[in-house]
C-alpha positions in Angstrom: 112.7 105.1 122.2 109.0 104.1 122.4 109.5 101.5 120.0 112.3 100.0 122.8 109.7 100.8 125.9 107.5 99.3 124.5 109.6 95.6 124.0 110.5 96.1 127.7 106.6 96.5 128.3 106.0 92.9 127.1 105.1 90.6 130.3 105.9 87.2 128.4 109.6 86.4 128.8 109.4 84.5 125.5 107.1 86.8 123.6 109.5 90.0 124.5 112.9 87.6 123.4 111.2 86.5 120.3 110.6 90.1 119.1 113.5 91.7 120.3 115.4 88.9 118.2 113.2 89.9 115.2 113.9 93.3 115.2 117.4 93.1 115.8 117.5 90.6 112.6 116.0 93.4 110.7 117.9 95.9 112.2 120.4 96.9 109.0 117.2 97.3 106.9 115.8 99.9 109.5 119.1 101.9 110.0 119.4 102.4 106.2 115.2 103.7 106.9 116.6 105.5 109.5 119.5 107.2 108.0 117.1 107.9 105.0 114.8 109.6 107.3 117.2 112.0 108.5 118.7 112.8 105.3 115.4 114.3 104.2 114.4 116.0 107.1 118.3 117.9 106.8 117.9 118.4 103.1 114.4 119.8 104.2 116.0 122.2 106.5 118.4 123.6 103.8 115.7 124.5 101.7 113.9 126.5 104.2 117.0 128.1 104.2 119.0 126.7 107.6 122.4 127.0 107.9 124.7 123.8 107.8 125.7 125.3 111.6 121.9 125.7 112.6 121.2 122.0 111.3 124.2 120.7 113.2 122.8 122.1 116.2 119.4 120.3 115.3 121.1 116.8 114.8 122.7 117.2 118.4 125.9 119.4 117.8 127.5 117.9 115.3 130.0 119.6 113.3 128.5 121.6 110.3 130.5 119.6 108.1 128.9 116.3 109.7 125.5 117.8 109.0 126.2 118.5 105.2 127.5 115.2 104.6 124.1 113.6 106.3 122.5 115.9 103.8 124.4 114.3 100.7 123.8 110.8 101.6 127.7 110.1 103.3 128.2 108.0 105.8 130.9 107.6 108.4 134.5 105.9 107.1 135.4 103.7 109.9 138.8 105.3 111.1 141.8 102.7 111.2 142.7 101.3 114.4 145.5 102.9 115.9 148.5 100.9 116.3 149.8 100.1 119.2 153.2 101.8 120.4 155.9 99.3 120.3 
């Protein structure tokens, strides 16, 4: 969230686009940093011997089964769309 104040902060109308644009080009690279960040930090929390529920609770309240999949690496299948009712 810093890292986002801290664009805003920019006076230069062209200096702030210009970065924005450059981290949102780079964007997939940091979510995969991202996601292998948190990863970690779960699989951390396991071996100091939290609970999938505890670490759940940690990562915002999601379901236990959520936080053990974060822990193994999964990500989230995109659901199908729905259809629509005829």
């Amino acid at each position: 969230m810093e890292a986002i104040e801290a664009l805003e902060a920019i006076e230069d109308d062209a200096a702030c686009a210009s970065a924005v644009t450059k981290v949102l080009n780079d964007w997939p690279e940091h979510h995969s940093r991202l996601r292998e960040i948190r990863q970690r930090r779960v699989l951390s929390l396991k071996e100091q011997g939290k609970t999938w529920a505890e670490i759940a609770t940690v990562l915002g309240g999601v379901h236990p089964t959520r936080a053990q999949q974060i822990g193994a690496g999964l990500r989230g299948a995109k659901r199908p769309p729905k259809k629509e009712a005829e």
